[in-house]
C-alpha positions in Angstrom: -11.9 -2.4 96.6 -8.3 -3.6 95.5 -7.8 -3.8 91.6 -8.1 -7.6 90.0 -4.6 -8.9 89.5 -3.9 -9.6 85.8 -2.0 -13.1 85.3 1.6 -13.1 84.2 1.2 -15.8 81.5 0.3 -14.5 78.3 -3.0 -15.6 77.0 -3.2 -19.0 75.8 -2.8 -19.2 71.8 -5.2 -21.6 70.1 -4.0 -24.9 68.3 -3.9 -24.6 64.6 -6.1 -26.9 63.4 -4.9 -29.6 61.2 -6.1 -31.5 58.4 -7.9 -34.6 59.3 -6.2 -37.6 59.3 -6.7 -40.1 56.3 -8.9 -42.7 56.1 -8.1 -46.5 55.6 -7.7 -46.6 52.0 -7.8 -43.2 51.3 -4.6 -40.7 50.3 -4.0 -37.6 49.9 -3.8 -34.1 47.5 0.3 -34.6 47.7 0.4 -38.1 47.0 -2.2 -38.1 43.8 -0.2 -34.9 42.5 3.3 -37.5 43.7 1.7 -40.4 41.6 0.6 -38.4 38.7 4.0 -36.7 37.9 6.0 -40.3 38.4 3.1 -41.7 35.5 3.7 -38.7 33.7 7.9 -38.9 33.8 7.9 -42.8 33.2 5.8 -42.3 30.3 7.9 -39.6 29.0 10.5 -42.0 28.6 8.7 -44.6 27.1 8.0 -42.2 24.5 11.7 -41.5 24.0 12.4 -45.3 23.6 10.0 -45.6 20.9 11.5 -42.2 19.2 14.3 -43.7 19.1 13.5 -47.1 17.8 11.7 -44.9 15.0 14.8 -43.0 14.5 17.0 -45.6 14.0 13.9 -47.1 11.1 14.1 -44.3 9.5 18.0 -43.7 9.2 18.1 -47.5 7.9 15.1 -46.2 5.6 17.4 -43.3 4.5 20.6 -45.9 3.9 18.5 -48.1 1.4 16.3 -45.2 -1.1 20.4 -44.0 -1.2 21.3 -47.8 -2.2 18.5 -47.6 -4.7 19.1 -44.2 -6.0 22.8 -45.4 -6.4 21.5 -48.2 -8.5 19.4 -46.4 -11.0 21.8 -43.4 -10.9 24.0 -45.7 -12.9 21.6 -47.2 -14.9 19.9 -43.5 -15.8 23.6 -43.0 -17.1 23.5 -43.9 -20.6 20.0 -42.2 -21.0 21.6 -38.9 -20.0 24.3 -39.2 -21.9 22.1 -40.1 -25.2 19.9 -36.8 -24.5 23.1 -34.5 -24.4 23.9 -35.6 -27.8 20.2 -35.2 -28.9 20.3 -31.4 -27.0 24.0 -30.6 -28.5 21.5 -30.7 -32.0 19.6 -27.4 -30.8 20.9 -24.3 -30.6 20.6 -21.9 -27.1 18.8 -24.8 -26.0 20.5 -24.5 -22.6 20.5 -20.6 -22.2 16.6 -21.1 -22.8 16.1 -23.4 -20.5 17.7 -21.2 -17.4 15.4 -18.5 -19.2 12.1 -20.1 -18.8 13.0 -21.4 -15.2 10.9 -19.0 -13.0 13.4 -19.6 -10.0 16.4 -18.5 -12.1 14.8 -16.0 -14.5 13.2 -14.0 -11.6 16.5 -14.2 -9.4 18.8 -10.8 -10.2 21.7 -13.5 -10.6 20.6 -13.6 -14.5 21.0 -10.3 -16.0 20.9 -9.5 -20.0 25.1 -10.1 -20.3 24.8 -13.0 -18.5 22.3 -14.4 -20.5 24.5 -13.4 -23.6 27.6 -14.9 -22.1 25.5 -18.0 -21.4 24.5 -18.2 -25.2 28.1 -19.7 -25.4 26.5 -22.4 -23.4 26.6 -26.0 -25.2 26.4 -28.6 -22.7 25.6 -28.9 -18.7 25.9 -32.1 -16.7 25.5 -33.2 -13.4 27.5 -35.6 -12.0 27.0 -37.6 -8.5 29.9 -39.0 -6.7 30.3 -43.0 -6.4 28.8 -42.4 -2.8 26.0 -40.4 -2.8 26.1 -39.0 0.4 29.7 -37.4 -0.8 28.3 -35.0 -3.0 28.0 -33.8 -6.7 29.4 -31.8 -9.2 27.8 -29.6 -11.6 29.8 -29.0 -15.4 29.2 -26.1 -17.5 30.7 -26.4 -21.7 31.3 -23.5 -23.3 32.3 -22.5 -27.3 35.1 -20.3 -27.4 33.4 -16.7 -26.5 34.4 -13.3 -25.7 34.1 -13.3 -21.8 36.5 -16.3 -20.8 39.3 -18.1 -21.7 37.8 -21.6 -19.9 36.3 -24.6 -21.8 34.7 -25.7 -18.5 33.2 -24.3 -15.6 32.9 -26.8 -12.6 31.3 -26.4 -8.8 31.7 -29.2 -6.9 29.7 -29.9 -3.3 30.9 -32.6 -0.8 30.8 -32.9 3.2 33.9 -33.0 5.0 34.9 -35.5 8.2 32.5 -34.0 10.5 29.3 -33.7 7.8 29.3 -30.3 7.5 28.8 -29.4 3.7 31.4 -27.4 1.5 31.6 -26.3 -2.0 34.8 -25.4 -4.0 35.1 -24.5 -8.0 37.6 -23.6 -10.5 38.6 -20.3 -11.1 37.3 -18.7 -14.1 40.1 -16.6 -16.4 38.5 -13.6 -17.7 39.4 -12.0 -20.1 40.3 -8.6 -20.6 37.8 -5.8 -19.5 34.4 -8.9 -20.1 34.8 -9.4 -16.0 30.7 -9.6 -15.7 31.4 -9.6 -12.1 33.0 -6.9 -11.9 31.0 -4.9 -14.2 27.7 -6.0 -12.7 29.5 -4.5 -9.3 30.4 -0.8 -11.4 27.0 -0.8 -12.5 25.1 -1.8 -9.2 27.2 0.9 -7.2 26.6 3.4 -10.3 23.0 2.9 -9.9 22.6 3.1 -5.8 26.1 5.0 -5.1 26.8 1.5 -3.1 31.2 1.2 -2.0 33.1 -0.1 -5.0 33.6 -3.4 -2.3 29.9 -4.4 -2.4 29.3 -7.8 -3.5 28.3 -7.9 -7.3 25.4 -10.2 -8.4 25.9 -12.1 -11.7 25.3 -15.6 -12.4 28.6 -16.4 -12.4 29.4 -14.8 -8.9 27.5 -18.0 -8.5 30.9 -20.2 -9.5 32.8 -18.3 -6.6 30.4 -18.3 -3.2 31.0 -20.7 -1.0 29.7 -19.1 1.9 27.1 -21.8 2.7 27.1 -24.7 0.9 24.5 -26.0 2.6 22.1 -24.0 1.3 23.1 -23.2 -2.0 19.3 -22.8 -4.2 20.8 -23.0 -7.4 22.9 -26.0 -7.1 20.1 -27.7 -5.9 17.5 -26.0 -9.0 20.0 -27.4 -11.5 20.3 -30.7 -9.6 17.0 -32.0 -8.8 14.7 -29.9 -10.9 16.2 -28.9 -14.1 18.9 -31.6 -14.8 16.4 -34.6 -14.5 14.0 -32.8 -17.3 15.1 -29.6 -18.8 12.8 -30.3 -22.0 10.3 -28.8 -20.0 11.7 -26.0 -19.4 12.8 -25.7 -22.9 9.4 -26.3 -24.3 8.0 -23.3 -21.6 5.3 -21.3 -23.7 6.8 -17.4 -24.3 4.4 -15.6 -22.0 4.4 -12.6 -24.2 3.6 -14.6 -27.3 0.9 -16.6 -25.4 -1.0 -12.8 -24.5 0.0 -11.2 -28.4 -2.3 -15.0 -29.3 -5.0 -14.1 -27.2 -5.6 -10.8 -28.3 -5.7 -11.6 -31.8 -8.2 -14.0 -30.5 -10.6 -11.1 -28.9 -9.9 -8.9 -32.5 -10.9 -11.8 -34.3 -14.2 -12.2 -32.2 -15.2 -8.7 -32.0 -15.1 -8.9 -35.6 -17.0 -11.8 -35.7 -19.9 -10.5 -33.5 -19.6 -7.2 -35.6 -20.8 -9.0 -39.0 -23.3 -11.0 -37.1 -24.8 -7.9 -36.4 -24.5 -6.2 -39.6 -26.1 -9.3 -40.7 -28.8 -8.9 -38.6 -29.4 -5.5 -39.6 -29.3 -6.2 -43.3 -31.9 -9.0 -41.9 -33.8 -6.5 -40.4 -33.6 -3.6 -43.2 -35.2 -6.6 -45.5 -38.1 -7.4 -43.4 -39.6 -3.6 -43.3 -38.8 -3.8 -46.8 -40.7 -6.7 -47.4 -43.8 -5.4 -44.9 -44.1 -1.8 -47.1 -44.7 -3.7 -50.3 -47.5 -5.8 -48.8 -49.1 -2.8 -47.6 -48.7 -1.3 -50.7 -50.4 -4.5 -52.7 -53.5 -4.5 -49.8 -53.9 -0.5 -50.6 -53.9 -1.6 -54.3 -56.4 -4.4 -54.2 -58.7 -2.2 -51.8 -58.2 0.9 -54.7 -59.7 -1.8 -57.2 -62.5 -2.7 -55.3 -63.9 0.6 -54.4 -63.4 0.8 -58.3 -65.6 -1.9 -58.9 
């Protein structure tokens, strides 16, 4: 029996089978997931409109509180310079003040011969320029004292053309060998065996960094938060006099409660005083009735 001839066509593949077509009125995966992302991108940029109509609200917002600043900067004028007479009147009032500030007293920009060369220290002013997005300045007075010829120290802060901020101040003359710069540097290096080239920190290295205007903490400590009341910072309680007050306070009570209870004992010493002579008057009276 002859073999069964195999076919020379390959076997016959079967059809993929495709999704079924839509229905009137209906639509498919693709085209929700289509519709969705052209909501989603059309609402993305309504959202941008509106940021940018609040945007431009709040730069106009910004333009007028510095119209109104402006205004009663000038008016605040002869009220500041009234209180720097009244200050001139009190003695280290403004090395106290930088003292008792916590953000300049725990810096390591005040050190004890800064604080001495700031005991020189008469008067300190801040000064805002006619348009008060240009900047400030910031004026230190000084007696004549044994660390620098100037009568003023001066840091100024504006923003050049392109709004970046900068900072520039005038040189201060030491005198000879009172550099507290450089000796803060000798004694830094001295302590941690640092290069003679390391940057020394002193409050009046202060007067000479410009790296980054921008964010310089202390011009903006003396400009917004000590220059509009530094009375009270002045007026700041000594912490150590505050706890040498309270434990006087505690030796004073402690010897309060101790002669509260020496009075009580004395009380009670009295009372079994008191009770052994009535028992010695009821033995007496019971003596004189046996007696009887």
């Amino acid at each position: 029996m002859a073999p069964k001839r195999q076919s020379p066509l390959p076997p016959q593949m079967k059809k993929p089978r495709l999704p079924p077509a839509p229905r009137p009125g209906q639509t498919s995966t693709s085209q929700h997931l289509h519709k969705g992302e052209k909501e989603q991108q059309e609402a993305i940029e309504h959202i941008d409109e509106i940021q940018n109509e609040i945007d431009r609200l709040n730069e106009q917002a910004s333009e007028e509180i510095l119209k109104v600043e402006q205004k009663y900067n000038k008016l605040c004028q002869p009220f500041f310079q009234k209180r720097l007479e009244l200050i001139a009147k009190i003695p280290s009032f403004w090395v106290t003040t930088f003292v008792n500030h916590p953000e300049v007293s725990t810096s390591t920009l005040l050190g004890e011969e800064d604080e001495e060369a700031l005991h020189y220290l008469t008067r300190v002013e801040v000064t805002e320029f006619e348009d008060i997005k240009s900047g400030y300045r910031i004026d230190f007075y000084f007696d004549e004292n044994p660390y620098f010829e100037n009568k003023v120290l001066s840091k100024e802060f504006h923003l050049n053309e392109s709004g970046d901020p900068f900072s520039k101040s005038i040189e201060i003359k030491w005198k000879s060998g009172k550099d507290l710069m450089k000796r803060s540097s000798q004694t830094q290096n001295k302590a941690s065996r640092k290069r003679q080239h390391e940057e020394p920190e002193s409050f009046f290295t202060w007067f000479t960094d410009h790296f980054d205007a921008g964010t310089d903490e202390l011009g903006e400590v003396i400009k917004d938060d000590i220059w509009p009341n530094p009375l009270q910072y002045y007026l700041v309680p000594d912490m150590d006099d505050e706890e040498g007050e309270g434990e006087e306070d505690d030796d004073d009570d402690d010897e309060e409660e101790e002669e509260l209870e020496d009075i009580d004992e004395e009380g009670d010493e009295d009372e079994g005083e008191e009770d052994e002579d009535d028992d010695e008057r009821v033995e007496g009276e019971e003596d004189e009735g046996e007696d009887d």
